[in-house]
PDB file of N, CA, C and O in Angstrom:
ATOM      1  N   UNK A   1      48.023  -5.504  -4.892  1.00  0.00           N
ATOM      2  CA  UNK A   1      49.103  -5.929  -5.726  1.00  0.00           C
ATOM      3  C   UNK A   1      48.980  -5.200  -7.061  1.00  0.00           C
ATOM      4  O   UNK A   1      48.040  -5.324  -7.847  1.00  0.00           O
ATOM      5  N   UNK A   2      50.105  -4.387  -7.218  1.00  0.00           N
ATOM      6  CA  UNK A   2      50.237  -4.319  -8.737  1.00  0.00           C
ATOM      7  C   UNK A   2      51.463  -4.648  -9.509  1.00  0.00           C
ATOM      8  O   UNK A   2      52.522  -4.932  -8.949  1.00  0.00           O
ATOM      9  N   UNK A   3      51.315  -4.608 -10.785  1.00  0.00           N
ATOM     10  CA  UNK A   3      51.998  -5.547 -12.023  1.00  0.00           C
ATOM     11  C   UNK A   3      52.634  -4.093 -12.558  1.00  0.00           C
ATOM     12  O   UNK A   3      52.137  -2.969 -12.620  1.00  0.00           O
ATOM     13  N   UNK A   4      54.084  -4.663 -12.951  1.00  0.00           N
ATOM     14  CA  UNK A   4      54.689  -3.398 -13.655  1.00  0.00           C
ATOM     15  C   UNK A   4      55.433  -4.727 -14.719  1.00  0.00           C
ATOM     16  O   UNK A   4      55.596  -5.947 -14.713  1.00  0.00           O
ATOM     17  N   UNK A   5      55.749  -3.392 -15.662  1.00  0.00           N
ATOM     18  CA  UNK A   5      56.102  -4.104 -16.777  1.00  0.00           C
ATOM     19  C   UNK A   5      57.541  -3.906 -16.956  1.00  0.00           C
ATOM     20  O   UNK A   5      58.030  -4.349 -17.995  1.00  0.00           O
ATOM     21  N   UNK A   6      58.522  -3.136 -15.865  1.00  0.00           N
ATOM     22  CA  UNK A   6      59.749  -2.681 -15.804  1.00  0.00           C
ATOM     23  C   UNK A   6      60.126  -2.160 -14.382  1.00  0.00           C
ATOM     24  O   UNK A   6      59.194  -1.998 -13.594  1.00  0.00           O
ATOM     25  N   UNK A   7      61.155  -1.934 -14.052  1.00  0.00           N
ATOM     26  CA  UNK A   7      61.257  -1.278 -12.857  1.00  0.00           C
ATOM     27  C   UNK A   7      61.597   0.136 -13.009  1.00  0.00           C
ATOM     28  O   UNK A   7      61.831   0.802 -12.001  1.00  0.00           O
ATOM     29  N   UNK A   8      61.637   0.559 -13.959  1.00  0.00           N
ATOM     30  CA  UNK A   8      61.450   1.606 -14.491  1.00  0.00           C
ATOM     31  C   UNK A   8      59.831   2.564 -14.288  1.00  0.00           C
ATOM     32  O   UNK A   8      59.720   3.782 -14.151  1.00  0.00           O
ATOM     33  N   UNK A   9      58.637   1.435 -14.333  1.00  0.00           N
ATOM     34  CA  UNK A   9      57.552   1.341 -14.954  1.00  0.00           C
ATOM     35  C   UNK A   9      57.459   1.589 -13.149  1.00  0.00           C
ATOM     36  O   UNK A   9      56.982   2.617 -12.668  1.00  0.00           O
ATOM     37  N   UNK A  10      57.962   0.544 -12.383  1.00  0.00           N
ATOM     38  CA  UNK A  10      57.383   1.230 -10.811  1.00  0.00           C
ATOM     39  C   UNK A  10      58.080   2.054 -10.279  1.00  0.00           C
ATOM     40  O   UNK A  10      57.849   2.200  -9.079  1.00  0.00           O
ATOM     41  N   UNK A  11      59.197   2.931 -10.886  1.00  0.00           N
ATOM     42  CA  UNK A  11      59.749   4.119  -9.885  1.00  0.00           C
ATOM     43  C   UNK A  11      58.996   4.912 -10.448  1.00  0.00           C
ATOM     44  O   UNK A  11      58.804   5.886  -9.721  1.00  0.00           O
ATOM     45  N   UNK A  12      58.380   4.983 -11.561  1.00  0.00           N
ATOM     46  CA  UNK A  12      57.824   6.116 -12.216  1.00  0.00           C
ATOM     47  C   UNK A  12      56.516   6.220 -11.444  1.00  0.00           C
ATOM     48  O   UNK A  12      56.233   7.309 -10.944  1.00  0.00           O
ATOM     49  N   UNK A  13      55.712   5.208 -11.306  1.00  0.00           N
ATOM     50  CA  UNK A  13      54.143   4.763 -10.606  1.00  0.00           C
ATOM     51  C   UNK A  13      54.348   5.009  -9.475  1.00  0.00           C
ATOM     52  O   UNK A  13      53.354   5.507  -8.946  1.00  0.00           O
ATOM     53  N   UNK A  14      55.574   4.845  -8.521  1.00  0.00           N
ATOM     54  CA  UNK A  14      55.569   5.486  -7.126  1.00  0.00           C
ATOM     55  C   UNK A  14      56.269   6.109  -6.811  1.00  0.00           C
ATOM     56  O   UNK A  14      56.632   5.982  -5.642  1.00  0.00           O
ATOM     57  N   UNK A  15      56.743   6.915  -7.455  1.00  0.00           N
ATOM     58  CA  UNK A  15      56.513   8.725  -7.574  1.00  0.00           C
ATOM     59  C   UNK A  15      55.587   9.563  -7.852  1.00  0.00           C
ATOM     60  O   UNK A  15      55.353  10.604  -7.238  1.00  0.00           O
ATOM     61  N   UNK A  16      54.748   8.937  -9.247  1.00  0.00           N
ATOM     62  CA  UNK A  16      53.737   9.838  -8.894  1.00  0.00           C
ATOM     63  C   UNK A  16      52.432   9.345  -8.131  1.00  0.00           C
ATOM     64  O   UNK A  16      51.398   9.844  -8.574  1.00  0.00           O
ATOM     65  N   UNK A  17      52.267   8.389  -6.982  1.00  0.00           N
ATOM     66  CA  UNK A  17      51.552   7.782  -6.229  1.00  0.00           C
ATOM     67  C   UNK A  17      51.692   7.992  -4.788  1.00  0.00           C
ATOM     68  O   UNK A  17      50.978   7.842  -3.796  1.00  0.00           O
ATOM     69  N   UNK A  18      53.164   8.490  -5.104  1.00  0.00           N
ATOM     70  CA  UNK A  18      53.781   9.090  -3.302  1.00  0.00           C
ATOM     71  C   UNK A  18      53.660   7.855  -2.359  1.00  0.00           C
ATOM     72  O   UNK A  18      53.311   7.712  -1.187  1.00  0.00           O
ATOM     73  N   UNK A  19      54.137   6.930  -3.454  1.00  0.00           N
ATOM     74  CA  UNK A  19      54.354   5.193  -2.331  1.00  0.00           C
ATOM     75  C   UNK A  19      55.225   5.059  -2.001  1.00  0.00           C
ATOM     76  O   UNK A  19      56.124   5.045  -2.841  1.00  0.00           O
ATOM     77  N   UNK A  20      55.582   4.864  -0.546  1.00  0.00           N
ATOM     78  CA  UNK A  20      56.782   4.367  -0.321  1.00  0.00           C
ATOM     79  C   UNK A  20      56.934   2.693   0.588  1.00  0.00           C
ATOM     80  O   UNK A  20      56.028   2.555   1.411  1.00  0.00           O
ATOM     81  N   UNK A  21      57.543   1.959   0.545  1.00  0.00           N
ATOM     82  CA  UNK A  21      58.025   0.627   0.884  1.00  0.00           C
ATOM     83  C   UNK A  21      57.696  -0.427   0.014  1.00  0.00           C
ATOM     84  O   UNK A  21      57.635  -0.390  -1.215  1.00  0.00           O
ATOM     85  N   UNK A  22      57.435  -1.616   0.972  1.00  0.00           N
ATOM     86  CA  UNK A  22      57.179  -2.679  -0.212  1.00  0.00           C
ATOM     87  C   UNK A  22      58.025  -3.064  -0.886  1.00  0.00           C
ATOM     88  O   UNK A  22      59.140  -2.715  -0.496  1.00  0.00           O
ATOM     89  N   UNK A  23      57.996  -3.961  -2.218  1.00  0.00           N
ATOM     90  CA  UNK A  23      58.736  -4.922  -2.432  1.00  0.00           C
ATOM     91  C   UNK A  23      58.152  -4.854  -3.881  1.00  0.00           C
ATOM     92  O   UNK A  23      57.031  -4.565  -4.301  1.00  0.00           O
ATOM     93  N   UNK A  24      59.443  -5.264  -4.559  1.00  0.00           N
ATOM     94  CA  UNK A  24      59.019  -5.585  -6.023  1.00  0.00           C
ATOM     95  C   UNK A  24      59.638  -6.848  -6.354  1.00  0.00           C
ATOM     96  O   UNK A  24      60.834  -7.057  -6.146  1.00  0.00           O
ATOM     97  N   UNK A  25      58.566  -8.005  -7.051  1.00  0.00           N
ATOM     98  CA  UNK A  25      59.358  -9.325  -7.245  1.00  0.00           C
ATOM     99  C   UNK A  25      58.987  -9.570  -8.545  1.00  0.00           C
ATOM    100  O   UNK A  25      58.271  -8.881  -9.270  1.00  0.00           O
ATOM    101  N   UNK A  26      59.558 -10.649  -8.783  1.00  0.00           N
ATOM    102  CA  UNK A  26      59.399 -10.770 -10.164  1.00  0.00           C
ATOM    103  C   UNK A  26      57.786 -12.096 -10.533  1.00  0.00           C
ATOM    104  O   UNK A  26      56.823 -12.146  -9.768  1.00  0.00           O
ATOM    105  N   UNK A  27      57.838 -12.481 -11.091  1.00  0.00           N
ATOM    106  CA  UNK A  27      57.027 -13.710 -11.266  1.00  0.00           C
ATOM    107  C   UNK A  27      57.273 -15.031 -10.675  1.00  0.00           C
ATOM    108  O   UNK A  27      56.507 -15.745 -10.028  1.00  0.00           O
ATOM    109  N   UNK A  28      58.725 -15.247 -11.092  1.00  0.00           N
ATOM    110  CA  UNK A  28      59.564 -16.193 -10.738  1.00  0.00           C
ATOM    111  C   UNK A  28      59.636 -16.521  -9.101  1.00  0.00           C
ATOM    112  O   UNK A  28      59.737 -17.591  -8.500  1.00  0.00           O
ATOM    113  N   UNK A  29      59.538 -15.098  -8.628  1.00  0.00           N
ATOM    114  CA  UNK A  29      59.673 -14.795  -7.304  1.00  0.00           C
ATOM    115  C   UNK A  29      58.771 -14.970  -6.509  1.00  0.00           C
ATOM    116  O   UNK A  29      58.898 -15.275  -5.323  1.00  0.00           O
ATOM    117  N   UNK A  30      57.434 -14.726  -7.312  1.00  0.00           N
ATOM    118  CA  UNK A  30      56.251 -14.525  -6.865  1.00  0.00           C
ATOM    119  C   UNK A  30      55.127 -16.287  -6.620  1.00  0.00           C
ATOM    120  O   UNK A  30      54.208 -16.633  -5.878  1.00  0.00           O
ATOM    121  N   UNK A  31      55.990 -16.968  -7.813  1.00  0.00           N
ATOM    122  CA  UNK A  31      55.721 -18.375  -7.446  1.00  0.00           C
ATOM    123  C   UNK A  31      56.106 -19.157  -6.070  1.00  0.00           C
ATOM    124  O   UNK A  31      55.392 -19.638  -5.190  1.00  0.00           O
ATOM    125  N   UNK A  32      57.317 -19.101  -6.209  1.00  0.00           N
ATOM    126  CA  UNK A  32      58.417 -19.303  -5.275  1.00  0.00           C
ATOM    127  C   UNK A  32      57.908 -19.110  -3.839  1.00  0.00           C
ATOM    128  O   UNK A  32      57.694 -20.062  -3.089  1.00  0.00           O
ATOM    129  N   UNK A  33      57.717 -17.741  -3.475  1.00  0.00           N
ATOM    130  CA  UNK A  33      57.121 -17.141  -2.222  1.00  0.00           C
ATOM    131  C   UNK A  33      56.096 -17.903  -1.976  1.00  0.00           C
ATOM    132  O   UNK A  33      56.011 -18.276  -0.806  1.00  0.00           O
ATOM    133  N   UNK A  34      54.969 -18.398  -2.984  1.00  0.00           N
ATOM    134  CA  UNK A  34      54.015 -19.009  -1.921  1.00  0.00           C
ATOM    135  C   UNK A  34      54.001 -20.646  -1.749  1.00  0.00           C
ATOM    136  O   UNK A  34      53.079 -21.256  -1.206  1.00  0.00           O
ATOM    137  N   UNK A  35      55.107 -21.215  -2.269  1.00  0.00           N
ATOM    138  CA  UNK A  35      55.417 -22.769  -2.098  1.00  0.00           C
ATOM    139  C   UNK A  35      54.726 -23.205  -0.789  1.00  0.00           C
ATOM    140  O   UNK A  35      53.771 -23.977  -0.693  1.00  0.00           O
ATOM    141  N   UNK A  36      55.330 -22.620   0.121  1.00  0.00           N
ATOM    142  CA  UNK A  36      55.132 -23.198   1.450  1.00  0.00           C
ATOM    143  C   UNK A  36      53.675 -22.765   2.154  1.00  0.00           C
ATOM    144  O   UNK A  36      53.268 -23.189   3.236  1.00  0.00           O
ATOM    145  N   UNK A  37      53.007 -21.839   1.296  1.00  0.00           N
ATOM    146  CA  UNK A  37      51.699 -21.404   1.927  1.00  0.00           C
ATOM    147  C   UNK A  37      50.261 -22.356   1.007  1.00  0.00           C
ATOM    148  O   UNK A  37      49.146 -22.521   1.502  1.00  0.00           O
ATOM    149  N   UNK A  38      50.621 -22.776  -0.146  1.00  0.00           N
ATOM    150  CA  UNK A  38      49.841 -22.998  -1.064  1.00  0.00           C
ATOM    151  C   UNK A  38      49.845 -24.707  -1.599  1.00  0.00           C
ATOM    152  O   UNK A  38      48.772 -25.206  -1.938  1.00  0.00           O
ATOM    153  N   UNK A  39      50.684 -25.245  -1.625  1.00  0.00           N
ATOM    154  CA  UNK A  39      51.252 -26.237  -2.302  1.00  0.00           C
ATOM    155  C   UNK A  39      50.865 -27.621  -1.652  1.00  0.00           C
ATOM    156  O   UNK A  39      51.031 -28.677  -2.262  1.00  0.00           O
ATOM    157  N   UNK A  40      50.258 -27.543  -0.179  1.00  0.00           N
ATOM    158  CA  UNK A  40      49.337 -28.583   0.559  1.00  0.00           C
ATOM    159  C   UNK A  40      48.265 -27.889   1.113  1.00  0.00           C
ATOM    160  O   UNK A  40      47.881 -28.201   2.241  1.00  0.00           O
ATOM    161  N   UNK A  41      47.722 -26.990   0.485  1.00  0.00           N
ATOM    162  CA  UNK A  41      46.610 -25.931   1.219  1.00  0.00           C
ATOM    163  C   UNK A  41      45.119 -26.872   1.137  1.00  0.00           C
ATOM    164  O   UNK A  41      44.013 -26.738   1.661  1.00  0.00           O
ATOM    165  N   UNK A  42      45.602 -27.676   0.384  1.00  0.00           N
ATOM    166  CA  UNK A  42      43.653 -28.372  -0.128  1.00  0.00           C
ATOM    167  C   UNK A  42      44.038 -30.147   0.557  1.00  0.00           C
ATOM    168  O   UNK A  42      43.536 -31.154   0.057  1.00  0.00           O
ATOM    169  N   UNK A  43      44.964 -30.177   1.701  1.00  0.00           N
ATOM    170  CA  UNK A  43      45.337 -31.497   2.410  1.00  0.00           C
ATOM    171  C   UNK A  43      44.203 -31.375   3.268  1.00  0.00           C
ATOM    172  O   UNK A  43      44.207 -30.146   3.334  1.00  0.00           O
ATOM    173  N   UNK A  44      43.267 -31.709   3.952  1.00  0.00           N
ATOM    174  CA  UNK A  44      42.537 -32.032   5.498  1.00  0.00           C
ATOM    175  C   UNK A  44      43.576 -31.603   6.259  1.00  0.00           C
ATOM    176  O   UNK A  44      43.230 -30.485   6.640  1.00  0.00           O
ATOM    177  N   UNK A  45      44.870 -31.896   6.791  1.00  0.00           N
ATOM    178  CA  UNK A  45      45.451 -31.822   7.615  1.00  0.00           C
ATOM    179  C   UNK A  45      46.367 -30.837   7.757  1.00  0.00           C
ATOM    180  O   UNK A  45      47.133 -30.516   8.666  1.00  0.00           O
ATOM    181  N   UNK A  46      46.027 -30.229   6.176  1.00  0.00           N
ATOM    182  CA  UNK A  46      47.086 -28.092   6.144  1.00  0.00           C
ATOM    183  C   UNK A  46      47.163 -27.628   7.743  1.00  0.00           C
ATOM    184  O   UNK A  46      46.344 -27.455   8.646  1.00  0.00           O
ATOM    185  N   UNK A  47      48.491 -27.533   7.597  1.00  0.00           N
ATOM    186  CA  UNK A  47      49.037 -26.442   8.893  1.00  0.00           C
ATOM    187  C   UNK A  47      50.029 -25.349   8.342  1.00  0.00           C
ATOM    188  O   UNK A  47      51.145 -25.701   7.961  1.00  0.00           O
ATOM    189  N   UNK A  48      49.600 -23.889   8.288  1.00  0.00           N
ATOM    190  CA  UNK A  48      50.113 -22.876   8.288  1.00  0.00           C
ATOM    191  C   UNK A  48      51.383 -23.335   8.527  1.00  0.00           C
ATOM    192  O   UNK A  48      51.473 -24.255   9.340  1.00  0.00           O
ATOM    193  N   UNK A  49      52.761 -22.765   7.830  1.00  0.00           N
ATOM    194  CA  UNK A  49      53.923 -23.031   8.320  1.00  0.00           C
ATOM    195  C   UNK A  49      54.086 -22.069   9.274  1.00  0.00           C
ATOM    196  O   UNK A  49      53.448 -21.016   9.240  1.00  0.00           O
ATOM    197  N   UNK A  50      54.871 -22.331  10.109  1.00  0.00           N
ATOM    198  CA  UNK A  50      55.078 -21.149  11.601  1.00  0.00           C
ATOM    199  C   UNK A  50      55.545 -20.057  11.090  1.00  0.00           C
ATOM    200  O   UNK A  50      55.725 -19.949   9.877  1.00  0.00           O
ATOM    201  N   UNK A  51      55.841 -18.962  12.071  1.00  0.00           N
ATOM    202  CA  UNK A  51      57.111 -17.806  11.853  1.00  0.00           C
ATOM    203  C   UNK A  51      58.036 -18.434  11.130  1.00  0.00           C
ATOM    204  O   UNK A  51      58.270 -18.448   9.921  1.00  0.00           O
ATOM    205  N   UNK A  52      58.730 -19.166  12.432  1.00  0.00           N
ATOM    206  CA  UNK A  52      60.156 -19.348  12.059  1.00  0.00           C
ATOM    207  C   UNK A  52      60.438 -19.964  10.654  1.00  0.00           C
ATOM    208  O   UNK A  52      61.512 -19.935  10.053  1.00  0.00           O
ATOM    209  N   UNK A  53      59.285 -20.516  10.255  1.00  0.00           N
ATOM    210  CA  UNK A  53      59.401 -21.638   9.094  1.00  0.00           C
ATOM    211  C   UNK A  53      59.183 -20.510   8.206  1.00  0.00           C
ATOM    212  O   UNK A  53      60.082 -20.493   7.365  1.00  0.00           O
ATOM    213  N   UNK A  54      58.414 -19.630   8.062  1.00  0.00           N
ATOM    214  CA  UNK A  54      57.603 -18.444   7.102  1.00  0.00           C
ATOM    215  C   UNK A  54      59.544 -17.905   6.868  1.00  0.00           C
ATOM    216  O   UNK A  54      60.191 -18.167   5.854  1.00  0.00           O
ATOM    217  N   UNK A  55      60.005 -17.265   7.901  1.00  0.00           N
ATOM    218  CA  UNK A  55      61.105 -16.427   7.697  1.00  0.00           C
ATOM    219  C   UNK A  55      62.404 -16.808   7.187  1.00  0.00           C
ATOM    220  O   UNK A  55      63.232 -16.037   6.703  1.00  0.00           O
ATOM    221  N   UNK A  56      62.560 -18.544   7.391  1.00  0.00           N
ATOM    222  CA  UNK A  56      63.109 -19.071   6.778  1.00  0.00           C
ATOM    223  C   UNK A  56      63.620 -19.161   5.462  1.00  0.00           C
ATOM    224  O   UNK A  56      64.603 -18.992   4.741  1.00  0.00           O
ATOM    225  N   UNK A  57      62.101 -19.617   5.546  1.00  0.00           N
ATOM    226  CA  UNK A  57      61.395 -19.596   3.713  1.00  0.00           C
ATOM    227  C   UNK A  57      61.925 -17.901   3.113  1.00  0.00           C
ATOM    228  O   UNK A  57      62.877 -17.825   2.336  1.00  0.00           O
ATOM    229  N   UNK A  58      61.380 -16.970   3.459  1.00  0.00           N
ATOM    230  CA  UNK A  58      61.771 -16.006   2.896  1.00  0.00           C
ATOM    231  C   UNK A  58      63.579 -15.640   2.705  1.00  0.00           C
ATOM    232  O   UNK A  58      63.980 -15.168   1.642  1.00  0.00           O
ATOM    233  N   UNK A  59      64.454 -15.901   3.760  1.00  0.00           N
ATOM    234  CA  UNK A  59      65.642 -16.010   3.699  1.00  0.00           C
ATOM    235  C   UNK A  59      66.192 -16.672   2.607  1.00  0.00           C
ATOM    236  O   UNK A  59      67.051 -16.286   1.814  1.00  0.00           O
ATOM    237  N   UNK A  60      65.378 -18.069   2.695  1.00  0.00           N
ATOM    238  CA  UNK A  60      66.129 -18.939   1.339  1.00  0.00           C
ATOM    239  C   UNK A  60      66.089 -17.877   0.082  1.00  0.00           C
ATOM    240  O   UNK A  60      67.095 -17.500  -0.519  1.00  0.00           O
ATOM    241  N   UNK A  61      65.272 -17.626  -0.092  1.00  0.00           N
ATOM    242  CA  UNK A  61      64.946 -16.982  -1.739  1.00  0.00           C
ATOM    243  C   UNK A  61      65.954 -15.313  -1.578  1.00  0.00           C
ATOM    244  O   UNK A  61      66.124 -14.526  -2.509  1.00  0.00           O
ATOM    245  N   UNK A  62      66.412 -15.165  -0.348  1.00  0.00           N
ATOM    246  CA  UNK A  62      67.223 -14.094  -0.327  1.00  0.00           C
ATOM    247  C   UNK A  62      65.836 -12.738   0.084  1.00  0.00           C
ATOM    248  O   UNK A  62      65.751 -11.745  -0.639  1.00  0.00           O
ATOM    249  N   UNK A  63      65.372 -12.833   0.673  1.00  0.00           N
ATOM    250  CA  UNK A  63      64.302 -11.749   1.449  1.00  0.00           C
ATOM    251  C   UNK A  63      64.560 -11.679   2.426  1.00  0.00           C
ATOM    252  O   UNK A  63      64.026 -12.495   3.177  1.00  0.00           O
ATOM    253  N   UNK A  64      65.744 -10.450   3.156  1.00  0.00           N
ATOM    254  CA  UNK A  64      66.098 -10.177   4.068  1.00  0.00           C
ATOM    255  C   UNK A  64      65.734  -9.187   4.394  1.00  0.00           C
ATOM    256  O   UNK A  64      65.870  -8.944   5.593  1.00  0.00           O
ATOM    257  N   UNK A  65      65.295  -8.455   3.789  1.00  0.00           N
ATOM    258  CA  UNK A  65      65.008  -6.640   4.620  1.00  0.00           C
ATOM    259  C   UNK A  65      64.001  -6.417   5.255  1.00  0.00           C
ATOM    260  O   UNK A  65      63.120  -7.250   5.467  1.00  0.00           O
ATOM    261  N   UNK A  66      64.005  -5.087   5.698  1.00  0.00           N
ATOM    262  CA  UNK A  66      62.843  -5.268   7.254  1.00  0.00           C
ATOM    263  C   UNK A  66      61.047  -5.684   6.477  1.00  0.00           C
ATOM    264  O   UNK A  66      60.091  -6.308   6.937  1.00  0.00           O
ATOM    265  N   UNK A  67      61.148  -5.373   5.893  1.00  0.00           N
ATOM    266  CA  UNK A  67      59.813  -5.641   5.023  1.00  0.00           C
ATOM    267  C   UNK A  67      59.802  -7.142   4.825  1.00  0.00           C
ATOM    268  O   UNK A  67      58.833  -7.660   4.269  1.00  0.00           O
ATOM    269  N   UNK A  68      60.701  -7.784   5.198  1.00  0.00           N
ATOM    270  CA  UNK A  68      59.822  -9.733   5.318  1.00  0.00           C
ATOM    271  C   UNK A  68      60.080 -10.075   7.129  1.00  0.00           C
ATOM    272  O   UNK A  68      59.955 -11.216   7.573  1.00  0.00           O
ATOM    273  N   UNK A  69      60.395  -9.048   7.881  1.00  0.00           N
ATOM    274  CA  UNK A  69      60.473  -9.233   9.173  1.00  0.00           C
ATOM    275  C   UNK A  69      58.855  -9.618   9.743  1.00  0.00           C
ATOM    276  O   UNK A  69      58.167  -8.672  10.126  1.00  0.00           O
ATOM    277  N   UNK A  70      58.401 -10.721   9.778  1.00  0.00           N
ATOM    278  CA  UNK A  70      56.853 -10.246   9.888  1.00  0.00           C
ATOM    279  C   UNK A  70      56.879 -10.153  11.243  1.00  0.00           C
ATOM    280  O   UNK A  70      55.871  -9.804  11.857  1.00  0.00           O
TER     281      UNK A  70
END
């Protein structure tokens, strides 16, 4: 994971890094995303949410492209 301070700040970093895919989110975004992985993780009885529940989840927040296809 890395932190940019603009999106400016990561076209510039992966260009000259020769990165291509992936995803850039914000903070806001970055909370959000792990609700459903994190938020009863320390229950005895935590169960991984499924696929379907994982892809869901990503849909809600608007993460449609092939990069949240897991």
């Amino acid at each position: 994971m890395v932190f940019f301070s603009s999106q400016k700040h990561l076209e510039d970093w992966a260009k000259s890094n020769s990165i291509g895919g992936g995803e850039a989110l914000t903070i806001e975004q970055t909370l959000k995303l792990g609700i459903p992985f994190y938020l009863t993780k320390m229950n005895l009885d935590y169960a991984r949410p499924s696929r379907e529940e994982t892809l869901a989840h990503f849909k809600s927040l608007g993460f449609t492209g092939p990069f949240w296809k897991i």
